[in-house]
ZAMARGU-4260 file (C-alpha; in steps of 0.2 Angstrom, whole numbers, plus 5000, padded with zeros to 4 digits):
<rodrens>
0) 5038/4612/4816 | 5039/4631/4815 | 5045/4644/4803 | 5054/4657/4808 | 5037/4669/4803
5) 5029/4659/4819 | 5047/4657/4828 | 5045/4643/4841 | 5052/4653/4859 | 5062/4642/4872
10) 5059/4653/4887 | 5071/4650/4901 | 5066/4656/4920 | 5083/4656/4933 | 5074/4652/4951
15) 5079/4649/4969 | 5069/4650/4984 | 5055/4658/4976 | 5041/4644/4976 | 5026/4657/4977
20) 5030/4669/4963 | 5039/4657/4952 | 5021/4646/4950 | 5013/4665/4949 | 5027/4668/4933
25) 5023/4651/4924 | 5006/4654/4925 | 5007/4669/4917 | 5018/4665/4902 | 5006/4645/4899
30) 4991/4659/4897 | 4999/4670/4884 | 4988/4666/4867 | 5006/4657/4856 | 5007/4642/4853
35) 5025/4637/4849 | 5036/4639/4865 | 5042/4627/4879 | 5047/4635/4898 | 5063/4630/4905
40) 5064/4631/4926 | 5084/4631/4931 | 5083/4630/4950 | 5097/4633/4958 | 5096/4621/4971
45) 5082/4628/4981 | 5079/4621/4999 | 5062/4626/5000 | 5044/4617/4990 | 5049/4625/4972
50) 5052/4605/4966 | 5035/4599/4972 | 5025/4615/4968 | 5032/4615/4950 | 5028/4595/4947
55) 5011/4597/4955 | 5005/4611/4945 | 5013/4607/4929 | 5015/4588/4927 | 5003/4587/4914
60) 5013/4600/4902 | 5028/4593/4892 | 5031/4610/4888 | 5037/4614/4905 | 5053/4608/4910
65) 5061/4608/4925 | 5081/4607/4928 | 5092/4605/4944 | 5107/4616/4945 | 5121/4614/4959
70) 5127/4630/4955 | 5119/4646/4964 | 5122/4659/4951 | 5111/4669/4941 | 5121/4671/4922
75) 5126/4652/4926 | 5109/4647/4929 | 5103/4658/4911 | 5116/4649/4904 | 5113/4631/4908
80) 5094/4636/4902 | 5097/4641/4883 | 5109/4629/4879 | 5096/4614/4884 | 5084/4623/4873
85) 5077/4622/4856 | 5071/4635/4849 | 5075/4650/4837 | 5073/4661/4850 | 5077/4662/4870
90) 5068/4674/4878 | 5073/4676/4899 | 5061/4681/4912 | 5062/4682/4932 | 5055/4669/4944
95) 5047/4685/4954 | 5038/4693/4937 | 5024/4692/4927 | 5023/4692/4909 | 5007/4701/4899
100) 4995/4689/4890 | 5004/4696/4874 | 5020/4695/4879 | 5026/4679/4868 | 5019/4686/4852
105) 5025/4702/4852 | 5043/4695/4852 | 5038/4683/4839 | 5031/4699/4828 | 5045/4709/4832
110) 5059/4697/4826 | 5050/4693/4811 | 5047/4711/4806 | 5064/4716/4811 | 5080/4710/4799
115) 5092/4698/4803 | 5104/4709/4810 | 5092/4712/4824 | 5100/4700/4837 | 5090/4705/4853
120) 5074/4716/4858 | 5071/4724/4875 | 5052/4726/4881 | 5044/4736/4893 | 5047/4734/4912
125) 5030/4739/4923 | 5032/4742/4941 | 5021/4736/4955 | 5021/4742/4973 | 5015/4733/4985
130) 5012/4749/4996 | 5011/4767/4988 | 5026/4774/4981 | 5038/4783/4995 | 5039/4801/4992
135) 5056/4802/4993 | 5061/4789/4981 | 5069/4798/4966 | 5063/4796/4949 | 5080/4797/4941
140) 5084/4779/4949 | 5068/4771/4944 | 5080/4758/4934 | 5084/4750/4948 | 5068/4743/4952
145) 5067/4738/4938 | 5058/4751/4927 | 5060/4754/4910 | 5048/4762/4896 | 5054/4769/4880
150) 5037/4774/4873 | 5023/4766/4864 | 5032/4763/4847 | 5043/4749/4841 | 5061/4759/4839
155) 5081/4754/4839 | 5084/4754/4857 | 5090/4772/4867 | 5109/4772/4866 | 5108/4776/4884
160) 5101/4761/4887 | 5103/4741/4889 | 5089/4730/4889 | 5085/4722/4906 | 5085/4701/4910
165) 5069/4703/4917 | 5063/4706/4899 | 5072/4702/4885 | 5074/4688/4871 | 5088/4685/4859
170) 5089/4675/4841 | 5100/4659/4845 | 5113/4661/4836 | 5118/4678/4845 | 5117/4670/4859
175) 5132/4656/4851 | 5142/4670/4844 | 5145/4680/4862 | 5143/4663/4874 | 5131/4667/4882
180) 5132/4674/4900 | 5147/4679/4905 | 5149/4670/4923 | 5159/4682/4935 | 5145/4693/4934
185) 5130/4688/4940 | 5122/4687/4956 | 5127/4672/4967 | 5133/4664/4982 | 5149/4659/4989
190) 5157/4672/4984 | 5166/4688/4993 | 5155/4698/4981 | 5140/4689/4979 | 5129/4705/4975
195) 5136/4710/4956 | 5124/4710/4944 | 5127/4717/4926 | 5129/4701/4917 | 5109/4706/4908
200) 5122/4722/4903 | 5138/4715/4895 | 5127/4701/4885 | 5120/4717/4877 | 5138/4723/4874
205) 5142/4707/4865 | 5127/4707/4855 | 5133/4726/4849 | 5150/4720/4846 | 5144/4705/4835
210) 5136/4719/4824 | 5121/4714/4829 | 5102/4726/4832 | 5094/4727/4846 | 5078/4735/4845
215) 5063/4739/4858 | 5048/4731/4858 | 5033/4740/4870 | 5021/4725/4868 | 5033/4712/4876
220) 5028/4719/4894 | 5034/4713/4909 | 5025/4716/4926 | 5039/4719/4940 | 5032/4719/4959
225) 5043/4729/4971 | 5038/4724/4990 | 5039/4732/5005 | 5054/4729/5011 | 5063/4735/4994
230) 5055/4753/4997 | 5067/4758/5011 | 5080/4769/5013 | 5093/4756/5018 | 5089/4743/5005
235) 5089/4757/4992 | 5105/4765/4997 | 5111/4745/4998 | 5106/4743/4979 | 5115/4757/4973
240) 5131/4754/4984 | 5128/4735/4973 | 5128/4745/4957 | 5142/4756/4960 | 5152/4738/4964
245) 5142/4732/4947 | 5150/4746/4937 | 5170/4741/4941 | 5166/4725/4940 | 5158/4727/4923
250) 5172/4737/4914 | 5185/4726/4923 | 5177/4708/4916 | 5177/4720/4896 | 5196/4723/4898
255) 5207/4718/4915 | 5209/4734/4921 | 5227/4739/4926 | 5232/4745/4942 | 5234/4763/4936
260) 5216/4764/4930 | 5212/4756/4947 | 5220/4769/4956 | 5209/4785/4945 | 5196/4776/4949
265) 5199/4776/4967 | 5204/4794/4965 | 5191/4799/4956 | 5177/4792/4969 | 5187/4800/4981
270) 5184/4818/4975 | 5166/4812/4970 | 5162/4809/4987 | 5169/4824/4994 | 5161/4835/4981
275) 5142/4826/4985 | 5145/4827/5004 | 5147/4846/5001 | 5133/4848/4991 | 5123/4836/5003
280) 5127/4848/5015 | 5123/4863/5004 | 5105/4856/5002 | 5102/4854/5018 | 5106/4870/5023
285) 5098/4880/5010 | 5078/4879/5003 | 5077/4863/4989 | 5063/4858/4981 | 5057/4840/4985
290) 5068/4839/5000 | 5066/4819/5003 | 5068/4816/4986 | 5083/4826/4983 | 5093/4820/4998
295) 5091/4803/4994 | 5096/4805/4975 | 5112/4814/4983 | 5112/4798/4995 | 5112/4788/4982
300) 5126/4795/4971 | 5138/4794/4985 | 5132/4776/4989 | 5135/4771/4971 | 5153/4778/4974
305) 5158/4772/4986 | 5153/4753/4980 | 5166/4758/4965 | 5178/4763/4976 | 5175/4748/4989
310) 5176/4735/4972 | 5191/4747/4964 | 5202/4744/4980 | 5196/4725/4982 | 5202/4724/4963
315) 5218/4732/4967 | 5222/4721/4984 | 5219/4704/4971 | 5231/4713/4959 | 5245/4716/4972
320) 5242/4700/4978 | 5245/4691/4964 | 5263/4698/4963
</rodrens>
C-alpha cells in the first residue's frame, strides 16, 4: 500500500492501430525509476497486431493491463481507463509518445508538494521531427503539434493555457467531481464530425470550475514525434481547419449555443476571412519578413475560420432541423 507521499499512479494509455509506437510508449513509462503505478491499454478495437504485441511483450507484468473497447472514441476510450483504475492518481499519455525516465515521479513529487486544492498538473510536451523542421512552419502554431514549455520552474499554470492529454495527470477525485471526459468531444469514428478534439481542454475547464489548481510541472516530460507526413502544408492547413471546428464545438458542449450566437459567429468568420484574404493579398504583394512562414500563419488563420464557420452552420442546420 501507498501513501499519498508515494501516491500509487494508474496510468491510462487510449490506442488503436498503433501497434509499433504504443509497445515503444509502454516501454518507456515500465523504465521510469517508481514503483507504485500500473498501465492501463484501452484499445479501441484495433484491426491490426496491437493484442498480440501487447501480450507478448508484457505478459509477465501484472501491472500491465489491457482492455477491449468497442467504442472508437478517444474521451470514451480515457474514460473507460480511469474508472477501472486504482490509484490516487490518473495520469494519460498517447499510444504514439514517449515519457522521460522521470516522468512518473515528478507527478508523484508535484502532487505531494502541491495542496489539495491542486486537482491537476500539465508537463512539458518535447517535439521530435522526423525530418528537419520546414522553414515555413510558423512558431505561433507550434501547439498544435503538440508543443508546449512553460519554463524550467514548477509554477500555477499560464492562464493562456490548458494542459495537453498527451501529458497530464489528475487526483481522482477531480476526475469524480467533473466525470471525467466529456464524450461529444473527442476524436472518433462514425461520426459526421469525427475530427473534434478539445475534450483534454474542457476536462481542464471542469477541473477550474470545481475550484480546483492546476499547476505545471517541467519534470513530467513527454517526447512527442511529428512524422513526415504531418509537416505538410495540406495536413497543416487540415489541422487548424480541425481546430477552428474544435473551437464551436467546444463553447457549444460548455452552454448550447442559441441560434443568434450561431449566426455572429458565422458573421463574424465571415468578415475574418475577408479581412485575412486582404491582408494575405497585401503580404504577397509587398516585401515581409519570413515570406513562407508568414503566409502560412495567414493560411492558417483563415483555415481555422473557416472550420468555425463550417461547424457554426452545421450547428445551425441541426438547430433548424430540430423545429
Amino acid at each position: 500500500m501507498s501513501t499519498f507521499e508515494n501516491p500509487f499512479i494508474s496510468v491510462v494509455v487510449p490506442t488503436c492501430n498503433r501497434a509499433t509506437t504504443l509497445v515503444e510508449c509502454i516501454e518507456s513509462i515500465i523504465a521510469n525509476d517508481y514503483a507504485h503505478y500500473e498501465i492501463i491499454i484501452v484499445d479501441q478495437s484495433s484491426n491490426d497486431d496491437t493484442h498480440r504485441r501487447i501480450t507478448e511483450k508484457f505478459v509477465k507484468k501484472s501491472n500491465v493491463i489491457y482492455v477491449r473497447s468497442n467504442i472508437k472514441c478517444s474521451s470514451n476510450a480515457r474514460n473507460e481507463g480511469w474508472r477501472q483504475a486504482k490509484g490516487e492518481i490518473i495520469a494519460f499519455t498517447d499510444d504514439d509518445a514517449t515519457v522521460s525516465a522521470g516522468w512518473l515521479k515528478a507527478f508523484a513529487s508535484a502532487f505531494n508538494r502541491e495542496n489539495n486544492r491542486v486537482g491537476m498538473i500539465g508537463g512539458c510536451v518535447i517535439p521530435v521531427f522526423d525530418i528537419p523542421r520546414p522553414s515555413w512552419l510558423p512558431p505561433e502554431k507550434d501547439y498544435l503539434l503538440p508543443s508546449f514549455d512553460a519554463g524550467d520552474e514548477m509554477r500555477v499554470f499560464p492562464k493562456e493555457s490548458l494542459p495537453m492529454s498527451v501529458n497530464f495527470a489528475l487526483r481522482r477525485e477531480a476526475l469524480e467531481k467533473t466525470g471525467g471526459f466529456d464524450t461529444r468531444l473527442g476524436l472518433k469514428s462514425n461520426s459526421k464530425n469525427p475530427y473534434i478534439g478539445g475534450e483534454d481542454s474542457f476536462l481542464a475547464m471542469r477541473v477550474k470550475e470545481e475550484q480546483y489548481l492546476i499547476t505545471y510541472q517541467p519534470h513530467a516530460i513527454v517526447y512527442h514525434p511529428i512524422i513526415a507526413k504531418r509537416l505538410t502544408r495540406s495536413f497543416f492547413l487540415k489541422r487548424n481547419f480541425r481546430e477552428g471546428v474544435t473551437a464551436i464545438a467546444l463553447e457549444n458542449t460548455r452552454k448550447t449555443t442559441s441560434d443568434r450566437e450561431l449566426s455572429s459567429h458565422i458573421s463574424w468568420h465571415r468578415k475574418r476571412l475577408l479581412y485575412l484574404t486582404l491582408i494575405f493579398c497585401k503580404d504577397f504583394i509587398l516585401p515581409v519578413k519570413n515570406r513562407p512562414r508568414r503566409y502560412m500563419l495567414r493560411a492558417a488563420e483563415m483555415a481555422f475560420s473557416a472550420g468555425a464557420l463550417h461547424y457554426s452552420k452545421y450547428l445551425l442546420k441541426q438547430e433548424e432541423g430540430n423545429r
